[in-house]
C-alpha positions as CSV (number, residue, x, y, z in Angstrom):
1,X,121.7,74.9,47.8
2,X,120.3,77.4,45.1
3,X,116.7,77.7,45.4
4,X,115.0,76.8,42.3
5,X,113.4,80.2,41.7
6,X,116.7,82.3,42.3
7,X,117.6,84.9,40.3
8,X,120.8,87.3,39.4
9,X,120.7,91.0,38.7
10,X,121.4,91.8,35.1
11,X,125.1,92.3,34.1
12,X,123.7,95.6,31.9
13,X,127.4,96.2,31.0
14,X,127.8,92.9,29.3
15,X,124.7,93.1,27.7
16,X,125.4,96.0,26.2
17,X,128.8,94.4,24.9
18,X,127.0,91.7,22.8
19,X,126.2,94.4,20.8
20,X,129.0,95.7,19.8
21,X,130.1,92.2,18.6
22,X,127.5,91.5,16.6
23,X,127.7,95.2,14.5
24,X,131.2,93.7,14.4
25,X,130.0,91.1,12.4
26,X,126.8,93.1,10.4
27,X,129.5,95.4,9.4
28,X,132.1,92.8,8.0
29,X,128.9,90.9,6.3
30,X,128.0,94.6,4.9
31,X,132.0,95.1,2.6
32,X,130.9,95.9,-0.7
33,X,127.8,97.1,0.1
34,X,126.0,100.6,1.2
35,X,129.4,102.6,0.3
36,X,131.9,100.3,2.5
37,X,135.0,99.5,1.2
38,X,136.6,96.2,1.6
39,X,139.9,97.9,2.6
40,X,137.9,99.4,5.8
41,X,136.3,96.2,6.7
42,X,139.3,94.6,6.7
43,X,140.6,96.2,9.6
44,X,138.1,95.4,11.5
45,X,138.7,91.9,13.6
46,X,135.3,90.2,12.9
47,X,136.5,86.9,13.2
48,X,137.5,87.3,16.8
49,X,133.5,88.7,17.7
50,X,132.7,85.0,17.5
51,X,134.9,84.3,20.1
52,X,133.6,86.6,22.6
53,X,130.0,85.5,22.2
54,X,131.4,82.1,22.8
55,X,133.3,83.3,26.0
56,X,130.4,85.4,27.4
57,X,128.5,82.6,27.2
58,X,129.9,80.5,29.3
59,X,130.3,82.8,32.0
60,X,126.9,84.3,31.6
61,X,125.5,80.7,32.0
62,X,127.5,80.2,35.1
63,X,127.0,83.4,36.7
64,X,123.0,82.6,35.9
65,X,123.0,78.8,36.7
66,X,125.8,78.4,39.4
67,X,124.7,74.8,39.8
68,X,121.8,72.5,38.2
69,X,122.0,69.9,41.0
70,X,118.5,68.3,40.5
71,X,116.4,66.7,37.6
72,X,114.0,69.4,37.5
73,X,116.5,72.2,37.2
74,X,117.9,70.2,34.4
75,X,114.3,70.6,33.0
76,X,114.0,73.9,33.6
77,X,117.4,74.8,32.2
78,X,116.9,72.8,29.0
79,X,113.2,75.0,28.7
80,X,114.9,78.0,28.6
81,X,117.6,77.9,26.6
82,X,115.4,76.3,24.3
83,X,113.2,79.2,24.3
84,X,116.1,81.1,24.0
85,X,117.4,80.3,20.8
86,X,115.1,78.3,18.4
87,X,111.8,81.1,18.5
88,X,113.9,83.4,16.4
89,X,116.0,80.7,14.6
90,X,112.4,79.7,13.6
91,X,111.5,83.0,12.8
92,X,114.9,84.4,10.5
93,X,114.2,81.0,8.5
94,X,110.6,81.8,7.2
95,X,111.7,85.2,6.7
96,X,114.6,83.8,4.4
97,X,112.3,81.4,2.8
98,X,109.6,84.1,2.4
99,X,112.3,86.4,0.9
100,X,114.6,84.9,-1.3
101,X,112.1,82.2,-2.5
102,X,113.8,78.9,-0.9
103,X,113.2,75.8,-2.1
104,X,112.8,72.9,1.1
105,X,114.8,70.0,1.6
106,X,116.3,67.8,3.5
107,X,118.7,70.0,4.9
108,X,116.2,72.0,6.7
109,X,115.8,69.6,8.9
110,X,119.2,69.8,11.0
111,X,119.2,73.4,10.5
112,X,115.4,73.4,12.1
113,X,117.1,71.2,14.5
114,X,119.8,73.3,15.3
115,X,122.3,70.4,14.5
116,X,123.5,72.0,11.2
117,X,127.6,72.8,12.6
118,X,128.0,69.4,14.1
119,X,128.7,68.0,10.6
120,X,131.5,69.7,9.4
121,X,130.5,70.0,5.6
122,X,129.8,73.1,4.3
123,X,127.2,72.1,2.7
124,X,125.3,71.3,5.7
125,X,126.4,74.2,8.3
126,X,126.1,77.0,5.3
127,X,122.7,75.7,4.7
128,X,119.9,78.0,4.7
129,X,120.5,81.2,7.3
130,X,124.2,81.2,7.3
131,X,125.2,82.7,10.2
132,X,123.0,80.0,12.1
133,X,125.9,77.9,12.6
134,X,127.0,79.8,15.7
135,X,123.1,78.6,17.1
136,X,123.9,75.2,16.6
137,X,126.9,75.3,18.5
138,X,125.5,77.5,20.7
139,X,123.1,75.0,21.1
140,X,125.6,72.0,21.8
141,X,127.3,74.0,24.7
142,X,123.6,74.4,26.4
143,X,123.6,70.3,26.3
144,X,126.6,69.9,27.4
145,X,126.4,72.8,30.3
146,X,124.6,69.9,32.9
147,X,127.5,68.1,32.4
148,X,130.0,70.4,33.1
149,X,128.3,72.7,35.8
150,X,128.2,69.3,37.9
151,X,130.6,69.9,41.0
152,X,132.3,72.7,38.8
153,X,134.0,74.4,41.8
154,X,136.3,71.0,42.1
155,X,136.3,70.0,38.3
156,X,136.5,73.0,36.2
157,X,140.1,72.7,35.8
158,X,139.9,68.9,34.5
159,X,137.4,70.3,32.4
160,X,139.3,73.0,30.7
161,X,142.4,71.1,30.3
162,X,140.0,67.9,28.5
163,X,138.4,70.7,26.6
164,X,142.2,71.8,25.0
165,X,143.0,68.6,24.7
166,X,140.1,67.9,22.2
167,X,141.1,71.0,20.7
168,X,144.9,69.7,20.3
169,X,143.8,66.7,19.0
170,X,141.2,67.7,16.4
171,X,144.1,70.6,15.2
172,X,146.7,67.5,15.0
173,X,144.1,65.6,12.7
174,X,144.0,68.8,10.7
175,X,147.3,69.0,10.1
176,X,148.6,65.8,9.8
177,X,145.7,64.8,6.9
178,X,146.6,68.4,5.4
179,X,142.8,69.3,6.1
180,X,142.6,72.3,3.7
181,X,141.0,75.8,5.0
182,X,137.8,75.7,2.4
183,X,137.2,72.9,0.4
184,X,135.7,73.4,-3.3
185,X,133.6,69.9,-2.7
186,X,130.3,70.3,-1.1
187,X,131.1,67.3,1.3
188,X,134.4,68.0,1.7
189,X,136.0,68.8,5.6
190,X,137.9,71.7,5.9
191,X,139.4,73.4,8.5
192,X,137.0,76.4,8.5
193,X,134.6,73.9,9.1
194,X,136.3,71.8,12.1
195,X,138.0,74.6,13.5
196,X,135.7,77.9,13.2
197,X,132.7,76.2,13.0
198,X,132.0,72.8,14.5
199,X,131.2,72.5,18.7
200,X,134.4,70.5,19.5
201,X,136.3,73.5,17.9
202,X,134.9,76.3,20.1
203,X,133.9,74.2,23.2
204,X,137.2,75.3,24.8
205,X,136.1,79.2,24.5
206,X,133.0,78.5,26.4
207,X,134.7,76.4,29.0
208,X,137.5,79.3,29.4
209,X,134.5,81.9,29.8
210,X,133.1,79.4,32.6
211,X,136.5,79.3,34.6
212,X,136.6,83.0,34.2
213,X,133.1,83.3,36.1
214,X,134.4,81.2,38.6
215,X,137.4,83.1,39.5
216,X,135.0,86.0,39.4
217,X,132.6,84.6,42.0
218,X,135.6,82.8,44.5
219,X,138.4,85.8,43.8
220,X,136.6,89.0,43.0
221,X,133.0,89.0,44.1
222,X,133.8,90.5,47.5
223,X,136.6,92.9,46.8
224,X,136.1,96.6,47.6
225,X,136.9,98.2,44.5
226,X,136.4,102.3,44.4
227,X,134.8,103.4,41.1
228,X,138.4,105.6,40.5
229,X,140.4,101.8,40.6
230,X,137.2,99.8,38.4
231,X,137.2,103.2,35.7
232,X,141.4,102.7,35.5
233,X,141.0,98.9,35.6
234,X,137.9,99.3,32.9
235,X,139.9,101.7,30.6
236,X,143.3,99.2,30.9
237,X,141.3,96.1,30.1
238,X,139.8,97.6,27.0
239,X,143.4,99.2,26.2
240,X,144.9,95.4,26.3
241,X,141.9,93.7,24.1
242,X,142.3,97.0,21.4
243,X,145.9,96.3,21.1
244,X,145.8,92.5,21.2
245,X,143.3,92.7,18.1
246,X,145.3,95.5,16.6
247,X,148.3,93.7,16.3
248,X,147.0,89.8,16.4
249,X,148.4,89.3,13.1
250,X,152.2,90.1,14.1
251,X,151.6,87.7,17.4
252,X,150.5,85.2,15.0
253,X,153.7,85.6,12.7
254,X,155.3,85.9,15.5
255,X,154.1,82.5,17.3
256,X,154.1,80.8,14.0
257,X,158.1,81.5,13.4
258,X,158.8,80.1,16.3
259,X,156.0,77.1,17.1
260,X,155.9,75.7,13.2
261,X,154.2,72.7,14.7
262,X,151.1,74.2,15.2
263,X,150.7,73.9,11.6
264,X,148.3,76.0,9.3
265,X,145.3,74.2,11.6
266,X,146.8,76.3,14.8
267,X,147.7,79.3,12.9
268,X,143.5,79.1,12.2
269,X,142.9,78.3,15.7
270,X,145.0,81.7,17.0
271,X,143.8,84.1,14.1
272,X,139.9,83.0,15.1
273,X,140.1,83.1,19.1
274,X,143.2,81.9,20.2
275,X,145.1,85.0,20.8
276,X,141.5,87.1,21.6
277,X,140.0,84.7,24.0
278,X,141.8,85.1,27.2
279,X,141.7,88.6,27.1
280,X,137.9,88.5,25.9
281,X,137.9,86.6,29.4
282,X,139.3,89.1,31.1
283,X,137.2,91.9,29.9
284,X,134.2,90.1,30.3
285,X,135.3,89.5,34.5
286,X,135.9,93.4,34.4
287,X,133.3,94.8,33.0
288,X,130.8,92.6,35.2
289,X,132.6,94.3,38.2
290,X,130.7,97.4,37.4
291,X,133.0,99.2,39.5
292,X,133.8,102.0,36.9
293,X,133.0,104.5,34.7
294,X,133.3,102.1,31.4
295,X,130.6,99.8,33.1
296,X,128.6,102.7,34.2
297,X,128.6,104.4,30.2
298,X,128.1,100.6,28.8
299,X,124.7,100.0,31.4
300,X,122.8,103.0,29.9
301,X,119.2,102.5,28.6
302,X,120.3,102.7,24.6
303,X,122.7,100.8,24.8
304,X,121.7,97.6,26.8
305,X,118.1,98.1,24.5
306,X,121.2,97.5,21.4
307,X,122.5,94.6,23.4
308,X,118.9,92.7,24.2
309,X,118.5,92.9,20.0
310,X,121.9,91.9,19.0
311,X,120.7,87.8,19.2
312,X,117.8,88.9,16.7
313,X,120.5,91.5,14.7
314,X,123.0,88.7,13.9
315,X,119.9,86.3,13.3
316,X,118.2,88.6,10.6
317,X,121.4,91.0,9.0
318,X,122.5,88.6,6.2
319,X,119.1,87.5,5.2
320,X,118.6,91.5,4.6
321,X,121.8,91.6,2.9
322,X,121.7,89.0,0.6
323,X,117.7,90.2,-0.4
324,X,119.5,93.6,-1.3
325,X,121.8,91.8,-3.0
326,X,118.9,90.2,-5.1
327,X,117.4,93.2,-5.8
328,X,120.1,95.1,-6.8
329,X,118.6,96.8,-9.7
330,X,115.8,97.6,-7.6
331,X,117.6,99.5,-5.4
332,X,120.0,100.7,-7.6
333,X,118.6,104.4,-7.6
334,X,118.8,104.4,-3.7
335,X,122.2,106.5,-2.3
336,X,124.8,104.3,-0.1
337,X,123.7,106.4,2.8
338,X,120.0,106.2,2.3
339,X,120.6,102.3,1.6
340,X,122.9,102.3,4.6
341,X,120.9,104.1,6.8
342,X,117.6,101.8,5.7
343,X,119.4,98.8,6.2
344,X,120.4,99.9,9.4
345,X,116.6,100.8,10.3
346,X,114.9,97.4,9.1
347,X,117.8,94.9,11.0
């Protein structure tokens, strides 16, 4: 039995390797802007940092909530995940409102809810704070998490496999009703929208990066590793994401020639996490080892400060952005550094 007021040590490496993801994702949001050329954010794989929050997520909650076997830890759970996300939701949407000057409706009320990806329109999840989509499914996978932490040690697998197979079947209904990727209508589905966006489509990311926190606690938690094997285990892991990323878009080719029926939903599906996410699920298992000299650079002071800010960095960037974007003319006289370098400052 866990007692109710246990706590882990911080994983300082892994916190520091949220942030990383999410200048991943400032820096795409930023092509066009502050001097950066589209052709250099294009080689930069921000699609896939979605998929690693995703992943971490599951294993951090895991690691941090090994079992919620009563009511009251239910409770507690629910609290503080609560806490967790919707304080700064709350606050990045006044800020946007203050800001740009936006009007209320109706639709603030699932994004105040943090229900806006669980209907797959992109009229609804786009509403608002953009990028708060990933809360809201965020937020589904914290419901959800009682359920699927119950007896996880003898159900996880059923639970991964029932999580791909409602990944199967929503990328069959894409396919066979020709589901486009974006669709011009406001209420129209799309496959950005069920695939990228909506809980059902990510759900098996976060149940992957559970399993992954299992096998860490029942395979790996009592190994004797010496920092010399964690550094050359640290540097391979990182070596095997870097070129998984780096040459995703030939494995997808590649898979695509020779699986045509996973259709354009699956060739989605692999360019957004499927090819990344087992290997984010391996670093992730890694680099909370700590054995090595990786962990050991990735735990300094700076950098885990980066990490504890990144929630509130992808919260607050585009709002920034798209007021810049507003004000162009104001800030016309302003260099790309300076702007750069200002922006940077005031995320």
């Amino acid at each position: 039995m866990i007692p109710s007021n246990y706590t882990r040590r911080e994983l300082r490496a892994l916190t520091s390797l949220r942030f990383f993801a999410a200048a991943m994702i400032v820096f795409f949001h930023s092509r066009g802007l502050f001097g950066i050329s589209e052709q250099l954010v294009a080689s930069v794989p921000r699609a896939q940092a979605m998929s690693f929050f995703f992943v971490l997520s599951g294993f951090i909650l895991v690691y941090v909530y090994p079992s919620l076997d009563k009511v009251s830890d239910i409770r507690r759970f629910c609290i503080a995940r609560f806490a967790r996300l919707w304080p700064v939701h709350f606050a990045a949407f006044l800020l946007l409102v203050v800001l740009l000057h936006k009007d209320l409706s109706w639709r603030a009320l699932p994004n105040l809810a943090m229900v806006n990806s669980w209907f797959p329109f992109t009229r609804c999840y786009m509403s608002y704070n953009w990028v708060s989509w990933a809360i809201a499914t965020e937020f589904a996978f914290y419901l959800l998490f009682p359920l699927l932490i119950y007896k996880w040690e003898h159900t996880w697998f059923i639970k991964l496999l029932v999580s791909g197979f409602l990944l199967v079947v929503l990328i069959a209904f894409c396919n066979h009703w020709q589901i486009p990727y974006s669709s011009e209508e406001a209420w129209g589905l799309s496959l950005h929208a069920l695939i990228c966006v909506h809980p059902l489509g990510r759900l098996f990311e976060f149940v992957l990066g559970m399993s992954f926190a299992l096998w860490r606690q029942k395979k790996l938690s009592n190994k004797s590793i010496g920092r010399s094997v964690g550094t050359l285990l640290e540097l391979l892991t990182v070596a095997l994401v870097i070129v998984v990323i780096y040459f995703r878009v030939d494995l997808i080719h590649a898979v695509e020639r020779h699986y045509d029926w996973i259709g354009p939903a699956g060739v989605v599906w692999l360019s957004r996490s499927g090819i990344v996410c087992l290997f984010y699920g391996l670093l992730v298992v890694v680099m909370a080892l700590e054995k090595g000299i990786v962990s050991w650079l990735l735990s300094s002071r700076l950098l885990v400060w980066l990490g504890q800010l990144s929630f509130s960095i992808y919260m607050v960037h585009q709002i920034l952005i798209r007021y810049y974007i507003k004000k162009a003319s104001f800030f016309s006289f302003v260099p790309d550094r300076v702007a750069l370098v200002g922006f940077c400052c005031t995320v």
